[in-house]
C-alpha positions as CSV (number, residue, x, y, z in Angstrom):
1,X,14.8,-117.9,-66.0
2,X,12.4,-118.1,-68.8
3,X,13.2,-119.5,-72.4
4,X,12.3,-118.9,-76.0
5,X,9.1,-119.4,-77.2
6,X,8.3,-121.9,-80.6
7,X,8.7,-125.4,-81.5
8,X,6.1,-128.3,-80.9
9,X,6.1,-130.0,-77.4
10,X,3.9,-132.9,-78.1
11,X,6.4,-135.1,-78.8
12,X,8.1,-134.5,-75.4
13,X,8.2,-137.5,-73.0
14,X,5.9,-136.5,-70.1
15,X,8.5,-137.5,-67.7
16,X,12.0,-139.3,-67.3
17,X,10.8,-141.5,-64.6
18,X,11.5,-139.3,-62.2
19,X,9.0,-138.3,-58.9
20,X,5.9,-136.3,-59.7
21,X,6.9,-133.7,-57.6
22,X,10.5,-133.8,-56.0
23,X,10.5,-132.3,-52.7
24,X,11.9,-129.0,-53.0
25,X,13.9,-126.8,-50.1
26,X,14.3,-123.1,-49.4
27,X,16.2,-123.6,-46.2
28,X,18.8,-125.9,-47.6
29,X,17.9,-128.4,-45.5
30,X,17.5,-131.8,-47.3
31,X,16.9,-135.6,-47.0
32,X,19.3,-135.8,-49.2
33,X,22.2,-134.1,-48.1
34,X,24.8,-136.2,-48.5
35,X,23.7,-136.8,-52.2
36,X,25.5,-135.7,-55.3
37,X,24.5,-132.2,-56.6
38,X,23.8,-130.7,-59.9
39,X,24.4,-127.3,-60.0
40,X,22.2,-125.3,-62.8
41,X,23.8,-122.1,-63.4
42,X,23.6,-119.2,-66.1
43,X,23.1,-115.8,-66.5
44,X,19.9,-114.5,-65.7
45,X,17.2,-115.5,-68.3
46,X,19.6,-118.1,-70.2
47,X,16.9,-120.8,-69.3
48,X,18.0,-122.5,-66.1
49,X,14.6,-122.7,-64.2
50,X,12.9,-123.5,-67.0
51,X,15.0,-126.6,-68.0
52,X,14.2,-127.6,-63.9
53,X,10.5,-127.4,-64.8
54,X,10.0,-129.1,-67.8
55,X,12.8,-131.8,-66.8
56,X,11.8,-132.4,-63.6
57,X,8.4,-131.0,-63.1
58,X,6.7,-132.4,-66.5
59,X,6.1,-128.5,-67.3
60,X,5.1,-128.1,-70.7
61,X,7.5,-125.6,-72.2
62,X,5.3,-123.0,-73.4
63,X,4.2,-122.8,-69.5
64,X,8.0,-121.6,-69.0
65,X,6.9,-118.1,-70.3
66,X,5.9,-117.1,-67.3
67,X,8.4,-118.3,-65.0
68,X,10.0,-115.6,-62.8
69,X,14.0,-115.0,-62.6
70,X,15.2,-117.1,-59.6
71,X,16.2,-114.9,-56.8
72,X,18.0,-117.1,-54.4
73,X,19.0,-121.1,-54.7
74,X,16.1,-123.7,-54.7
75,X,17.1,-127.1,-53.6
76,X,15.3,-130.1,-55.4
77,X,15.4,-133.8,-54.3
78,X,15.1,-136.6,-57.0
79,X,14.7,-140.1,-55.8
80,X,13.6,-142.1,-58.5
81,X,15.4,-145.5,-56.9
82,X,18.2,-146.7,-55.0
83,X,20.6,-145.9,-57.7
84,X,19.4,-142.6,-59.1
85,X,19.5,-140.3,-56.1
86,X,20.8,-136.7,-56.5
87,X,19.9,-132.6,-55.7
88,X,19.4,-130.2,-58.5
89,X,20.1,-127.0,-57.4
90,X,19.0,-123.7,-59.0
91,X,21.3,-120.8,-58.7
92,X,20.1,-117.1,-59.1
93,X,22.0,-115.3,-62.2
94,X,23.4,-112.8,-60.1
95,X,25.5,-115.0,-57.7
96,X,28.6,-112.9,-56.7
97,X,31.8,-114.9,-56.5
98,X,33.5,-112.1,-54.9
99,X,31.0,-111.1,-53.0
100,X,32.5,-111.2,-49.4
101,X,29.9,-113.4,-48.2
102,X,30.1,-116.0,-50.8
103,X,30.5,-119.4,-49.3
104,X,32.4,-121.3,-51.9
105,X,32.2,-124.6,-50.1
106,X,29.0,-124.6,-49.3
107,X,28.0,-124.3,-53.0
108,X,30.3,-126.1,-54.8
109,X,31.9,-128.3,-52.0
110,X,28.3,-130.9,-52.5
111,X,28.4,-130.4,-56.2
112,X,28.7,-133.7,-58.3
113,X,28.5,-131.3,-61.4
114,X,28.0,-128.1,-62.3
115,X,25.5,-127.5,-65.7
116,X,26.4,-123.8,-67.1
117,X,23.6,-123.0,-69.4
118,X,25.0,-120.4,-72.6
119,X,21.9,-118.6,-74.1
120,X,22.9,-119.4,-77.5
121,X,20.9,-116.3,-78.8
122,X,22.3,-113.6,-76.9
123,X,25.7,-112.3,-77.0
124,X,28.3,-115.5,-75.7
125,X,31.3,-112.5,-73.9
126,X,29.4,-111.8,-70.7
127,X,28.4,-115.8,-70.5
128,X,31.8,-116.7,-71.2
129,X,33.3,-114.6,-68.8
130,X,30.6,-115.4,-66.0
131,X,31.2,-119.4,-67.2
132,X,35.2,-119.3,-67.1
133,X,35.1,-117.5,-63.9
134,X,32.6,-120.0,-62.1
135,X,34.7,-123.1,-63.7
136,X,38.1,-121.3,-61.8
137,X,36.3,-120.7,-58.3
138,X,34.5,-124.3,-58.7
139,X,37.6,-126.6,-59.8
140,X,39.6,-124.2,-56.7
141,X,37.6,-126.2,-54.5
142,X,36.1,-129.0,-55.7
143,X,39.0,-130.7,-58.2
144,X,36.6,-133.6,-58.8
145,X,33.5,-132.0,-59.5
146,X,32.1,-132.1,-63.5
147,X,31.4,-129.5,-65.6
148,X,29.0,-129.6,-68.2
149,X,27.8,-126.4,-70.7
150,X,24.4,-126.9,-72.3
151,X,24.5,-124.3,-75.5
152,X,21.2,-123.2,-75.3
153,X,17.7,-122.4,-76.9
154,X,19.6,-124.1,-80.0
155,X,16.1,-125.4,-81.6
156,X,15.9,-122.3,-84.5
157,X,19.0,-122.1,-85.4
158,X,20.3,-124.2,-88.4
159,X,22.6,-127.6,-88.2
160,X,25.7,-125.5,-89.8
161,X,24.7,-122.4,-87.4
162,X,24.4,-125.0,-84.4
163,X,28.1,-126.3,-85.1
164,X,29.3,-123.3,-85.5
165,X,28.1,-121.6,-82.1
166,X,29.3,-125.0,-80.0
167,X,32.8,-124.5,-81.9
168,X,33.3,-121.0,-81.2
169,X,32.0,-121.4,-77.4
170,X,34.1,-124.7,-77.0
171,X,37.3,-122.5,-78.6
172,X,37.0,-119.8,-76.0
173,X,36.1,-121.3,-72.7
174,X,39.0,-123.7,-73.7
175,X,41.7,-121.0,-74.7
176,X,40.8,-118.9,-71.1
177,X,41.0,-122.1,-69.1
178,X,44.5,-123.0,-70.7
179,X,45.5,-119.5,-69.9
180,X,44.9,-120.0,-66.1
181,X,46.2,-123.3,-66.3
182,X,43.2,-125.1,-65.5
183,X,42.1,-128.0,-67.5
184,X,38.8,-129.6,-65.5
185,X,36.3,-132.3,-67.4
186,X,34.3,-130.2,-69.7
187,X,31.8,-131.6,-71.9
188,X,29.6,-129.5,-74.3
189,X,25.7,-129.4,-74.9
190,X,23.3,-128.4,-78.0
191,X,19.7,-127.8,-75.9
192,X,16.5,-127.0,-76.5
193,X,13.2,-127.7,-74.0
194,X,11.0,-127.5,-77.8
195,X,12.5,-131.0,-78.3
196,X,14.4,-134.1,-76.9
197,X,18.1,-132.5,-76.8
198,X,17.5,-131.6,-73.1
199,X,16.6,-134.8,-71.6
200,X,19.2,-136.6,-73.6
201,X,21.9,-133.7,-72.2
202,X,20.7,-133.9,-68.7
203,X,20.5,-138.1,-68.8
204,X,24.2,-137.9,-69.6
205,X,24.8,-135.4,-66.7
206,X,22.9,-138.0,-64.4
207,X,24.7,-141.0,-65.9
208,X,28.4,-139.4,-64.7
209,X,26.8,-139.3,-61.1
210,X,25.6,-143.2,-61.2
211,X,28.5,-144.6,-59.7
212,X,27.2,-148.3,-60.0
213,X,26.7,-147.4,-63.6
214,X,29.7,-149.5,-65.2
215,X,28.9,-152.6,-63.1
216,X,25.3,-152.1,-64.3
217,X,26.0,-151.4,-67.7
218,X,28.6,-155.1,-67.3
219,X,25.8,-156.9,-66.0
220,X,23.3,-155.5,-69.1
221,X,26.3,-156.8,-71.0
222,X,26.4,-159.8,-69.6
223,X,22.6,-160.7,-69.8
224,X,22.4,-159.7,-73.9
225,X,25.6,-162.0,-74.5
226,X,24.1,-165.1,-72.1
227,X,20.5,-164.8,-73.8
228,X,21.3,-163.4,-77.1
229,X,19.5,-160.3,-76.6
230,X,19.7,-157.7,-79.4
């Protein structure tokens, strides 16, 4: 998946603490099997691989140009420390949920959470459909996996142009999952790999998957209250 070109990355963080260079998998074997999953997904091109790389792999976005379309799913392992230990998976565009040989619980029975990616300067119908249709298979047999859709490639459009794409997304996805009677935890994403929108989105994804993060975030609490901390 490749995204646009522009904007400045100097002021990109190199990093988010994160390994060097995650240990990836092609055979879907992992040291980290029994570890929460984050499942990028998209239609082809919308940008998945490419948020991966400069995420995970301190790519520099203009190097995402030549990124080729992923063709089956890469597994990658990120162990930063005992409490931030997860999979990011990417998925090929063109995965077939009706396809007879689809294995829904093999995909979405690890996921933790699901990250759609909406190229926010292409046409939203054939996303939409591809997104509503992967949330109805997902929550079928996962009910407590997380959903979360990153609108983008965001960074030249305008503020009002911005609000007005997450509205109109948010307004459909929601209307065809009310319509099948589905009502999963959705949460919605303005992205861009030009600027600091993607490792804020994804650090919120990560967060969900944390679960000692409320006693940590107590504890961080309790420590600025004790010592006066600001």
């Amino acid at each position: 998946s490749r995204d646009r070109k522009g904007g400045d990355s100097s002021a990109l963080p190199s990093d988010m603490g994160y390994s060097d260079a995650p240990a990836s998998s092609s055979t879907g074997v992992s040291v980290l099997e029994n570890k929460p999953a984050i499942l990028l997904m998209g239609l082809r091109r919308s940008g998945k691989s490419s948020i991966q790389k400069v995420v995970f792999h301190k790519m520099s976005p203009h190097e995402t140009l030549f990124l080729e379309s992923t063709q089956k799913i890469v597994k990658n392992d990120i162990a930063n420390n005992s409490f931030v230990q997860f999979q990011v998976w990417d998925l090929p565009g063109q995965l077939d949920f009706f396809d007879s040989t689809f294995d829904s619980e093999s995909i979405f029975g690890h996921g933790g959470s699901i990250v759609f990616i909406v190229d926010a300067l292409d046409e939203f119908n054939e996303a939409i459909g591809k997104l509503t249709q992967t949330i109805l298979k997902a929550h079928q047999t996962n009910k407590n996996i997380i959903f979360d859709i990153f609108i983008h490639k965001v960074d030249g459009l305008s503020d009002d142009h911005k609000i007005e794409c997450q509205r109109d997304i948010s307004q459909l996805v929601e209307e065809e999952l009310a319509e099948a009677g589905v009502h999963p935890r959705i949460a919605f994403h303005l992205t861009s790999i030009y600027d600091h929108s993607i490792f804020e989105a994804f650090s919120k994804v990560i967060q969900k998957l944390v679960p000692q993060l409320a006693p940590l975030e107590n504890l961080l609490d309790m420590l600025t209250s004790n010592s006066r901390l600001e």
